[in-house]
TILUMVEX-121868 format. One line per field, with one value per residue: residue in one letter; x, y negated, z of N, C-alpha, C, O in turn; residue number from 1. Coordinates in pm, whole numbers. Layout:
N
code <- c(A/...);
n_u <- c(X/...);
n_v <- c(Y/...);
n_w <- c(Z/...);
ca_u <- c(X/...);
ca_v <- c(Y/...);
ca_w <- c(Z/...);
c_u <- c(X/...);
c_v <- c(Y/...);
c_w <- c(Z/...);
o_u <- c(X/...);
o_v <- c(Y/...);
o_w <- c(Z/...);
pos <- c(NUM/...);
***
This chain:
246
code <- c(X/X/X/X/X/X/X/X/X/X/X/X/X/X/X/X/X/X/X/X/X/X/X/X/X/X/X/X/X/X/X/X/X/X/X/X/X/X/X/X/X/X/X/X/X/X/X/X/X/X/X/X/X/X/X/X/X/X/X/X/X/X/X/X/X/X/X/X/X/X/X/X/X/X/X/X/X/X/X/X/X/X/X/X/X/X/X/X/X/X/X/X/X/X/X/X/X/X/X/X/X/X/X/X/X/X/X/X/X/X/X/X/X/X/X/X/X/X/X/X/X/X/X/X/X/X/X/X/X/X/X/X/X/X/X/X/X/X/X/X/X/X/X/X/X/X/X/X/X/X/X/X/X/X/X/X/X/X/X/X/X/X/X/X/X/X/X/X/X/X/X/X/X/X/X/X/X/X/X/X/X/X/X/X/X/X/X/X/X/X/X/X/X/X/X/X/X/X/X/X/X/X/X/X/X/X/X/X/X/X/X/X/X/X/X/X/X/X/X/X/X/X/X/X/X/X/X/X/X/X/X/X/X/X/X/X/X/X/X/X/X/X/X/X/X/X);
n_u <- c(-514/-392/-524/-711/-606/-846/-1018/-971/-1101/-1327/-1149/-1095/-1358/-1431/-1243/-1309/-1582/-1588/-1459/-1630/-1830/-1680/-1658/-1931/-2042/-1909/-1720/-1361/-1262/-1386/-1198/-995/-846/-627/-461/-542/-572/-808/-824/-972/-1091/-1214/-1384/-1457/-1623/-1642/-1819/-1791/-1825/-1641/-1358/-1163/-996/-807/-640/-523/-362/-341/-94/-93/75/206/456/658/964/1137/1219/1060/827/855/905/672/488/580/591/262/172/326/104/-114/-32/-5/-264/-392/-298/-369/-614/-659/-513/-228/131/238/54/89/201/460/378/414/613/683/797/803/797/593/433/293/-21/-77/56/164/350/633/1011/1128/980/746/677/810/625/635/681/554/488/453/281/205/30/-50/-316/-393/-679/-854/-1069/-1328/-1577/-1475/-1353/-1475/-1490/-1219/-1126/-1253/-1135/-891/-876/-1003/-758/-593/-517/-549/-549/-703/-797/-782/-964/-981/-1138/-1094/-965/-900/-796/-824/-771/-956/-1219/-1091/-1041/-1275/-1341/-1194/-1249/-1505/-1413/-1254/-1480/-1645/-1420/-1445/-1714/-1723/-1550/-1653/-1883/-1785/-1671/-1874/-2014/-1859/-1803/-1620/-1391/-1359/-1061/-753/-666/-451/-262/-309/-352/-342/-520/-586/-833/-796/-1023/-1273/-1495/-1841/-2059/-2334/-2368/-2353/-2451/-2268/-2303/-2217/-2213/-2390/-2236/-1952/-1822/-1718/-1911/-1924/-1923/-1929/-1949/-1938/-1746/-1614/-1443/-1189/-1149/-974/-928/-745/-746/-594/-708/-699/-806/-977/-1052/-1383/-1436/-1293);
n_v <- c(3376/3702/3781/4089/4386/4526/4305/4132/4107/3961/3685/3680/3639/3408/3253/3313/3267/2976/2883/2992/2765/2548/2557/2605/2370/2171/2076/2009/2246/2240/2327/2567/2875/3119/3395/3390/3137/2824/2547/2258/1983/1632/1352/1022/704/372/60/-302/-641/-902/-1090/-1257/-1380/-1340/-1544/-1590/-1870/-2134/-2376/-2457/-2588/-2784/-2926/-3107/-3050/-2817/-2884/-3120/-3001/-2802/-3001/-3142/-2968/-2952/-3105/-3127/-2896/-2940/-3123/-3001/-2785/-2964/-3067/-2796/-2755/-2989/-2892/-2700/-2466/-2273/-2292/-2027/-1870/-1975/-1862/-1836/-1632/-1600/-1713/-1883/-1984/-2090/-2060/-2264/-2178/-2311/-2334/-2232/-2060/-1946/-1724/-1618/-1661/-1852/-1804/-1860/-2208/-2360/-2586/-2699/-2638/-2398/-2428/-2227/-2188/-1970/-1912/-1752/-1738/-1729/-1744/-1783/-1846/-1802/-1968/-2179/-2143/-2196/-2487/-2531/-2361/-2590/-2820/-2746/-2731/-2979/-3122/-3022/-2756/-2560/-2251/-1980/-1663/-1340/-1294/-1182/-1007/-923/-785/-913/-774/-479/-188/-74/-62/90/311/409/525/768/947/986/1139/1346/1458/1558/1710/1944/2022/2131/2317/2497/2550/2741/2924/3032/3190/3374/3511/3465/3371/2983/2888/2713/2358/2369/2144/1817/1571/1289/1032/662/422/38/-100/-110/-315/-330/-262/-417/-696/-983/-1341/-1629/-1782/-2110/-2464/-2677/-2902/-2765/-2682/-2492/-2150/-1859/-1538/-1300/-1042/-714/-445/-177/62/376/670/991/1327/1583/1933/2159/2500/2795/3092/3302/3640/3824/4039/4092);
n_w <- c(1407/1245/931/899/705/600/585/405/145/247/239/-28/-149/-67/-225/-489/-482/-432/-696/-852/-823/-874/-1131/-1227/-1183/-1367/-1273/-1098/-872/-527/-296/-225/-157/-4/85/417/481/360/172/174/8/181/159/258/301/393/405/372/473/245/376/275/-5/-292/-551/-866/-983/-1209/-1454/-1775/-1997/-2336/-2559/-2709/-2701/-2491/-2293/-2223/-2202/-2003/-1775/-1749/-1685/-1468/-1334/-1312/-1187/-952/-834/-807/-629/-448/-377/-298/-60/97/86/282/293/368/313/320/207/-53/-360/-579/-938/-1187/-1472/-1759/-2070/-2394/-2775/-2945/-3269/-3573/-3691/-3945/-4055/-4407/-4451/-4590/-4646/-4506/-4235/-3968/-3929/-3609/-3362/-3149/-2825/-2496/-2166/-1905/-1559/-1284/-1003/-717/-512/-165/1/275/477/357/309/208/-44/-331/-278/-324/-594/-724/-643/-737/-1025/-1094/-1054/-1207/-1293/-1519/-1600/-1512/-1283/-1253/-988/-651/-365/-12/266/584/770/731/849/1099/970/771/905/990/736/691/931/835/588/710/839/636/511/689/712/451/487/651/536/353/508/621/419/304/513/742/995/1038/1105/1296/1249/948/824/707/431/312/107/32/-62/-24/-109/-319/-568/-504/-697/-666/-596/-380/-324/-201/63/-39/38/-89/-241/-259/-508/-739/-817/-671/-629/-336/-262/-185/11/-82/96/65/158/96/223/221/395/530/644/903/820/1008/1075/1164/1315/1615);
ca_u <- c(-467/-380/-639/-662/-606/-977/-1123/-910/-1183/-1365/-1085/-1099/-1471/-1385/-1133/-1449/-1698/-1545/-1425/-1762/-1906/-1639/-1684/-2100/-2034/-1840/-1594/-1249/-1334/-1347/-1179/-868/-834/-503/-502/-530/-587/-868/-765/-1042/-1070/-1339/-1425/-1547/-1635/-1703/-1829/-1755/-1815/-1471/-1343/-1033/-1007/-666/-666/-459/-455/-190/-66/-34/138/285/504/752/1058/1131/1241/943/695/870/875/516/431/633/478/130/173/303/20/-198/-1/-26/-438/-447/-195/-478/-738/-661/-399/-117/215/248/-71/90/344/459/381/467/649/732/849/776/781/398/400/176/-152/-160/176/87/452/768/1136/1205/899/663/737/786/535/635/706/406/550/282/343/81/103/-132/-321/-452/-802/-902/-1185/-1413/-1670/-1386/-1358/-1599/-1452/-1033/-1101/-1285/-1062/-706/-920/-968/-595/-511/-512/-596/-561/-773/-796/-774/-995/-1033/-1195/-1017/-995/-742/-745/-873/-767/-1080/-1307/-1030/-1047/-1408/-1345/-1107/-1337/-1611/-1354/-1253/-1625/-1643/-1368/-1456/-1891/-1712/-1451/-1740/-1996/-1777/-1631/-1991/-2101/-1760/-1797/-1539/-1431/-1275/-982/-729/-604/-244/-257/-404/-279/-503/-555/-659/-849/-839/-1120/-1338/-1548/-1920/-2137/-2442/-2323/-2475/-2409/-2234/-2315/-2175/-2260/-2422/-2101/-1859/-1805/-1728/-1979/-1890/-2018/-1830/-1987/-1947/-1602/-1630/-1286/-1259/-1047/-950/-806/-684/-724/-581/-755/-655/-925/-985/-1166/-1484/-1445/-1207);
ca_v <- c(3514/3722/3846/4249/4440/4548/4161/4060/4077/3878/3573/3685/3610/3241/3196/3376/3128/2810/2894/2996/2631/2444/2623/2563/2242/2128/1940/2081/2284/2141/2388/2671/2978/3218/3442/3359/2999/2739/2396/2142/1824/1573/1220/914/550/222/-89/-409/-794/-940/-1231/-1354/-1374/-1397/-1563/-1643/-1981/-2261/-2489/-2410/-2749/-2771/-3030/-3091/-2953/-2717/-2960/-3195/-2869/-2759/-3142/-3205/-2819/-2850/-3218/-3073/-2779/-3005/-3190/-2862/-2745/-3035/-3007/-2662/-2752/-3071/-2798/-2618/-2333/-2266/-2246/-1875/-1784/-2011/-1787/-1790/-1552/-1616/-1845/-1861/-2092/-1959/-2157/-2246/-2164/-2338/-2246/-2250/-2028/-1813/-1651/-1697/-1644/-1929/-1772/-1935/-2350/-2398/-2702/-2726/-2528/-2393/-2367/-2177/-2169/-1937/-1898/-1670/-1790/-1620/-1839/-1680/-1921/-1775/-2036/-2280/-2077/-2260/-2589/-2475/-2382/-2661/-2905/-2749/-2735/-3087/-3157/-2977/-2632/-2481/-2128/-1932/-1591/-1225/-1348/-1034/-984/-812/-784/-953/-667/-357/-118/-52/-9/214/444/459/619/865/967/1056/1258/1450/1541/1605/1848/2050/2041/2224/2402/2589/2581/2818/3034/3126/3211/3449/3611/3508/3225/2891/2833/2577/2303/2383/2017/1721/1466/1168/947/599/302/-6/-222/-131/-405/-274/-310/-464/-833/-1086/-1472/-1641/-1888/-2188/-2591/-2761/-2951/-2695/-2613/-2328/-2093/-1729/-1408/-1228/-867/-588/-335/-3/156/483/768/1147/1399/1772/1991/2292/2525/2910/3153/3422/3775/3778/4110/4155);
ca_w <- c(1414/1098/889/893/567/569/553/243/74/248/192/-198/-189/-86/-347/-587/-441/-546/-811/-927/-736/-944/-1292/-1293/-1166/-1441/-1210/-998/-744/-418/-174/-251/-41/-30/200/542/469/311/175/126/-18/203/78/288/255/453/351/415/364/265/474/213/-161/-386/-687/-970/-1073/-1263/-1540/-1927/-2101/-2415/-2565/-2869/-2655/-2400/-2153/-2219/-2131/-1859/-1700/-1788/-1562/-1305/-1221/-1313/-1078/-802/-807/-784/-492/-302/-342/-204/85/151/118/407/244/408/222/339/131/-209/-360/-752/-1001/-1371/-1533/-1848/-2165/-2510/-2858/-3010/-3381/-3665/-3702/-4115/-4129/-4496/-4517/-4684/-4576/-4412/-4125/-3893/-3829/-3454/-3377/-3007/-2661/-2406/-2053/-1828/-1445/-1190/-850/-645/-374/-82/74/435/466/214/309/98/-232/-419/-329/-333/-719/-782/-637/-816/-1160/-1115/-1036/-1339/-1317/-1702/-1637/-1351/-1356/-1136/-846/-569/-248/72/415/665/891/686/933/1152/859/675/987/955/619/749/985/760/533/801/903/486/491/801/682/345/489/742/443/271/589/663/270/307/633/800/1083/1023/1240/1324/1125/925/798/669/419/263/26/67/-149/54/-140/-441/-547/-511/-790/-566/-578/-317/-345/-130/105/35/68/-237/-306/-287/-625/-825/-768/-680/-539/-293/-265/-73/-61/-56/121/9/185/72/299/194/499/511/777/910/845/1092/1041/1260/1425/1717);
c_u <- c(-459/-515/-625/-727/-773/-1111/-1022/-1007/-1294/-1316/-1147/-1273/-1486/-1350/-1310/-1553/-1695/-1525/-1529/-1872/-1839/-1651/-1854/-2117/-1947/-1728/-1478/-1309/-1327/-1271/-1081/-857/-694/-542/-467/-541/-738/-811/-928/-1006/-1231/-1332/-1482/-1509/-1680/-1692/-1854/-1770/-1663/-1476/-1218/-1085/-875/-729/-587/-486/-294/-212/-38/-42/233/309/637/878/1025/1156/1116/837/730/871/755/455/482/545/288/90/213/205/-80/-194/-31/-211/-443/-342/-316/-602/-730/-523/-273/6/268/121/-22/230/312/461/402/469/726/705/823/756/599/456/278/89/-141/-21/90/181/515/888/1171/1139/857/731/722/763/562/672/572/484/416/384/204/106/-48/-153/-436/-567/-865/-1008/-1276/-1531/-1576/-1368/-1360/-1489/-1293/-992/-1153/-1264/-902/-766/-924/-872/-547/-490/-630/-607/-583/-820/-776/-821/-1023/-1067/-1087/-1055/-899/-698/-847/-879/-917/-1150/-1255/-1039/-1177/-1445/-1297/-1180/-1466/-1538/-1311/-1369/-1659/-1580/-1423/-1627/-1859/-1621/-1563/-1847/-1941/-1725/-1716/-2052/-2029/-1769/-1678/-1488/-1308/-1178/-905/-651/-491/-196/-308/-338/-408/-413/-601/-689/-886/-903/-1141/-1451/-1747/-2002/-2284/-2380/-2435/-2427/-2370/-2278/-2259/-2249/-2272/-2311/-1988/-1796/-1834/-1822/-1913/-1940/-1896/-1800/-1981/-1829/-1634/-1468/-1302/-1140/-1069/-864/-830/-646/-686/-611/-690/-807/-883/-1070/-1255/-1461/-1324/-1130);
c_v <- c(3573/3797/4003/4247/4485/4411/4086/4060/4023/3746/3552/3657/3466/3222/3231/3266/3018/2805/2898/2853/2543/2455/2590/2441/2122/2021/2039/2133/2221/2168/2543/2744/3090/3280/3450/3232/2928/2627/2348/1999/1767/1443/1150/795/503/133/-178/-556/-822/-1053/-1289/-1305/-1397/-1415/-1618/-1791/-2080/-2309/-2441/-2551/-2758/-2899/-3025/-3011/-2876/-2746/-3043/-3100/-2864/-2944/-3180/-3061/-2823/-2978/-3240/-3002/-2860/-3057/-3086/-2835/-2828/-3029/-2908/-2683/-2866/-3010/-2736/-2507/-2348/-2218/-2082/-1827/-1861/-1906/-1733/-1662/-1468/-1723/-1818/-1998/-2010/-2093/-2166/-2266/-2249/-2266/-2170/-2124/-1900/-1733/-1662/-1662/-1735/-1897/-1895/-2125/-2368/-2504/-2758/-2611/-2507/-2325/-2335/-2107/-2078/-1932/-1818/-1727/-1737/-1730/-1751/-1737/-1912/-1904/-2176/-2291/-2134/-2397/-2610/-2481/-2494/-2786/-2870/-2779/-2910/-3173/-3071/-2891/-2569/-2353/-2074/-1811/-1455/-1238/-1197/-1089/-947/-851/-836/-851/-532/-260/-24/27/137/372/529/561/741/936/1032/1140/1325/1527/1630/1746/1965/2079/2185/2352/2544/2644/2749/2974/3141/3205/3361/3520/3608/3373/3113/2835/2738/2546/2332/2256/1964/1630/1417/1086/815/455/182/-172/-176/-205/-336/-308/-439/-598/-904/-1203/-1526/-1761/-2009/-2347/-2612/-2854/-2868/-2634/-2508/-2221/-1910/-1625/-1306/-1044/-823/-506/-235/46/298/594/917/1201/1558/1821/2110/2398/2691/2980/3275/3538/3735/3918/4060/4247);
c_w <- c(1274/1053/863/739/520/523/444/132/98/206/51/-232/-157/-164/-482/-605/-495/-660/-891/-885/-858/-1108/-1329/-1251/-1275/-1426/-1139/-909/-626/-324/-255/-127/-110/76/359/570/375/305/106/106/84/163/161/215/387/392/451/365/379/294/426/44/-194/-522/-777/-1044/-1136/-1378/-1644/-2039/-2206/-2427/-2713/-2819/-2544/-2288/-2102/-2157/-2026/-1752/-1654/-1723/-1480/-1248/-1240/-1218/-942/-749/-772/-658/-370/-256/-280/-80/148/161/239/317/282/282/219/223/-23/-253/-584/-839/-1126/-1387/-1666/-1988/-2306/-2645/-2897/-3143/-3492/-3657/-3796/-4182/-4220/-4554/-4606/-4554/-4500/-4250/-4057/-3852/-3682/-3392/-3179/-2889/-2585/-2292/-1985/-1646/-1362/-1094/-827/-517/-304/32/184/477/339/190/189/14/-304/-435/-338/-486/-778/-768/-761/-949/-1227/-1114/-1121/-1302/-1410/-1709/-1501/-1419/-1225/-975/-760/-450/-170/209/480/758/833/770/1002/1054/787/802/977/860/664/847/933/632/599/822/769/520/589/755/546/365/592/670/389/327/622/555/288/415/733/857/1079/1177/1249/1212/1084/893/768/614/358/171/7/-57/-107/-18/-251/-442/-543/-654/-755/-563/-447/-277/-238/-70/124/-31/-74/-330/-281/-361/-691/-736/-773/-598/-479/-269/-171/-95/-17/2/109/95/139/135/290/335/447/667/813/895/893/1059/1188/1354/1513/1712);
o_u <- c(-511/-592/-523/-814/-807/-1222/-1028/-976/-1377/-1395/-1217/-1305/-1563/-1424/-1386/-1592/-1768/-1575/-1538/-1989/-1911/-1651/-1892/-2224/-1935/-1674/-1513/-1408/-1244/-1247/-1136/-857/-676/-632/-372/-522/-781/-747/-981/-925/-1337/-1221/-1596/-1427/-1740/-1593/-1905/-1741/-1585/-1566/-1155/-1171/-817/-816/-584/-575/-177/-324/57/-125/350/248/674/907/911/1135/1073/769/662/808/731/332/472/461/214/-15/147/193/-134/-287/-64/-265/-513/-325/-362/-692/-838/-419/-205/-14/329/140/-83/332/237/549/407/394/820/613/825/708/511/529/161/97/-175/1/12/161/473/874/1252/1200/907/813/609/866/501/684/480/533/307/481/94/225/-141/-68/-545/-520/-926/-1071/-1289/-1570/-1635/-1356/-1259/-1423/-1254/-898/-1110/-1326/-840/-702/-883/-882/-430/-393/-748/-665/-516/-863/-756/-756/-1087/-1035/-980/-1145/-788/-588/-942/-994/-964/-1148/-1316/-1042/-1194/-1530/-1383/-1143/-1520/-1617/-1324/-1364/-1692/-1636/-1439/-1655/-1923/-1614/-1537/-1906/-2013/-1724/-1694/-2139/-2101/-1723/-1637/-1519/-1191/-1203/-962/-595/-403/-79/-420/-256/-521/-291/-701/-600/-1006/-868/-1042/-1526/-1746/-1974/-2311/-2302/-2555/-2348/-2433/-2295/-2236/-2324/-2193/-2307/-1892/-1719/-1940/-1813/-1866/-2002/-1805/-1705/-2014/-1798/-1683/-1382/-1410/-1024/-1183/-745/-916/-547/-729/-553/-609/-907/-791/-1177/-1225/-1469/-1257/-1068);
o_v <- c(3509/3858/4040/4184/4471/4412/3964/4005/4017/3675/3459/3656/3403/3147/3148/3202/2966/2719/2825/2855/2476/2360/2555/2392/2003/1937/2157/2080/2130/2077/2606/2693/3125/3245/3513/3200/3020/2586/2400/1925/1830/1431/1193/771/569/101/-165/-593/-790/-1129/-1363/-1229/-1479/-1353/-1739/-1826/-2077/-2301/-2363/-2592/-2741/-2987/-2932/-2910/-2864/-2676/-3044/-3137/-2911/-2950/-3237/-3070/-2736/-2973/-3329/-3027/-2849/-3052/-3119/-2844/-2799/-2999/-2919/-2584/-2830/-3058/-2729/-2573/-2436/-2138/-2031/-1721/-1818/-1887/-1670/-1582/-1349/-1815/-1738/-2080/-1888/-2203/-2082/-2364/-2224/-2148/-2052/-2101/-1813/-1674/-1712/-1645/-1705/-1937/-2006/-2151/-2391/-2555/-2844/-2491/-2588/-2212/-2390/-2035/-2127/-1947/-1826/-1758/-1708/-1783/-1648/-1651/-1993/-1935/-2245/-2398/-2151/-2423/-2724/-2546/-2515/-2871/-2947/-2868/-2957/-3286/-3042/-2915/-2541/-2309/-2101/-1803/-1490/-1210/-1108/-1204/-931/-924/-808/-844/-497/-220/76/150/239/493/651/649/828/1049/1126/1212/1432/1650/1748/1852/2078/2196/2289/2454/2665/2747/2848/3082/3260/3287/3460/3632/3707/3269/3139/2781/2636/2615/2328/2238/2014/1574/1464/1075/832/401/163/-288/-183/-191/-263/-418/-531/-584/-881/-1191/-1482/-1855/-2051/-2347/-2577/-2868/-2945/-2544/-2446/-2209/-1858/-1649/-1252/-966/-877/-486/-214/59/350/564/961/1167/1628/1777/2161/2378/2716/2932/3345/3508/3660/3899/3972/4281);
o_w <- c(1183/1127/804/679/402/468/426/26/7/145/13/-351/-230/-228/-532/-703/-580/-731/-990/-924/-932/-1186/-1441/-1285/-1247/-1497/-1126/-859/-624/-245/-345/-15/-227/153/406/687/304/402/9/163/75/113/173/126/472/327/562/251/469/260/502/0/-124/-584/-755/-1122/-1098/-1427/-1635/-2121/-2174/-2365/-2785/-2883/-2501/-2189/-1986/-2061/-1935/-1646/-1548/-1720/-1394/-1158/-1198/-1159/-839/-627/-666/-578/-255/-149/-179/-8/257/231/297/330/231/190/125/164/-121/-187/-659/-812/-1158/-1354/-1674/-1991/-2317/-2616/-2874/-3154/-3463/-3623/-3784/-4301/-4182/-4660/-4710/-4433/-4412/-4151/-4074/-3764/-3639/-3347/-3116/-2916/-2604/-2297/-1998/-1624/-1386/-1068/-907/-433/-353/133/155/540/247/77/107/-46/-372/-535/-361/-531/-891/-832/-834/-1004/-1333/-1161/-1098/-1230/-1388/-1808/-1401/-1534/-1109/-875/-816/-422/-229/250/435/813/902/788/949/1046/758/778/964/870/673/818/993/572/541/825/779/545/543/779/535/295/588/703/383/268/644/587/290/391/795/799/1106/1285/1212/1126/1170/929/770/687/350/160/-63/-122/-128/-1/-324/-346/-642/-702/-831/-469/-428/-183/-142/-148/238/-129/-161/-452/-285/-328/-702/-614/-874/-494/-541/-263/-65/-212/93/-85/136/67/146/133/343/394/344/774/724/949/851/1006/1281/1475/1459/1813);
pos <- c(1/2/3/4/5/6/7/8/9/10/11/12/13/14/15/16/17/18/19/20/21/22/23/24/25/26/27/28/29/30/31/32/33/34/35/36/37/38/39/40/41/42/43/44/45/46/47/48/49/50/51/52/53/54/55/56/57/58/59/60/61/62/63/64/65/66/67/68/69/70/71/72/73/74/75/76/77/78/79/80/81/82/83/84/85/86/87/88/89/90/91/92/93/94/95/96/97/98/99/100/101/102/103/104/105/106/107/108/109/110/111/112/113/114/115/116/117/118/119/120/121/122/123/124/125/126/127/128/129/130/131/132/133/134/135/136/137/138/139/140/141/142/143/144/145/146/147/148/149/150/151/152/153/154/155/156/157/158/159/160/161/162/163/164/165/166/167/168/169/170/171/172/173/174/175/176/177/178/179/180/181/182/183/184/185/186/187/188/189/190/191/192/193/194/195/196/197/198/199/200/201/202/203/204/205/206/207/208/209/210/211/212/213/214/215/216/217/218/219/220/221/222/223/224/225/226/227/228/229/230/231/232/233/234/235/236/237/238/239/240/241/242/243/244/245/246);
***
């Protein structure tokens, strides 16, 4: 309902409020009032163990030409691929990511016009690969490494079905906004009414700091720790505020 001309100064003591919350707080405020309205920001999380990993991995071979490199990576990298296809990895989860050819330079060059001698080529191939059997990890990189893969690198966590969890978040920023949006209706005098909207924000996997090792078999190689994810959601409500009399 609209707010009468006599409780405008209750609103203006919301807008006052925060403002004075976010100024001795030395951070943004958390919550904007105009009149006849409140917007809050609320903030959740859920955590989660992650049940896949991606990881960057491939071939960096040089050679006197540019044909010789690229020859000597592509049948380096086949041989790679076919290991993680005998690992279990489906060709849906191998998928290329850089490739590139580039001259290699002398070490000893000390300048002069004629510039750097060009001592050879360095072809470098990666591919990204997505392991859903975390219990495999360990021994996935430490089979391709031994089939010649030289460069490993951007390993992450995730979820195969985030969803669930991410609602969870959403869920506890909702309860956020509405705990702040009522904190500040009652400070003000005056009553939080219905929602005008709601948009969000979402972060679906930060790695936790809290590490905890992973379980796997004594011969499974590479050793790695899988953690914990934090999903993180933010959602800006905007609510109606009502005067309290009648």
């Amino acid at each position: 309902m609209p707010v009468k001309p006599e409780d405008r100064m209750r609103i203006f003591n919301v807008v006052a409020m925060v403002a004075a919350l976010g100024a001795g707080a030395g951070a943004p405020a958390l919550a904007q009032a105009d009149e006849g309205h409140i917007t809050v920001t609320g903030n959740g999380s859920a955590e989660a163990v992650p049940d896949m990993a991606s990881v960057s991995l491939g071939v960096v071979t040089e050679a006197a030409t540019a044909a010789e490199a690229m020859a000597a990576n592509s049948a380096a990298l086949a041989e790679v691929m076919a290991t993680l296809t005998g690992a279990g990895i489906e060709a849906r989860d191998i998928q290329t990511s850089g490739l590139s050819l580039n001259p290699a330079y002398e070490d000893n060059y000390q300048g002069g016009p004629e510039g750097p001698k060009v001592r050879g080529f360095i072809a470098q191939n990666n591919v990204t690969v997505r392991v859903r059997a975390l219990d495999s990890l360990g021994g996935v990189l430490d089979a391709a490494v031994g089939q010649g893969a030289n460069n490993l690198h951007g390993l992450t966590f995730g979820l195969q079905e985030p969803e669930p969890k991410m609602d969870d978040a959403r869920r506890d920023a909702i309860a956020d906004a509405r705990r702040k949006a009522e904190l500040y209706a009652l400070a003000a005098g005056v009553t939080l009414g219905e929602v005008v909207s709601i948009s969000e924000q979402v972060d679906y996997g930060v790695p936790m700091p809290e590490m905890r090792a992973a379980s796997f078999a004594k011969d499974s190689g590479v050793p790695v720790a899988e953690g914990e994810l934090s999903l993180n959601a933010s959602v800006t409500v905007v609510y109606e505020l009502d005067d309290t009399d009648d």
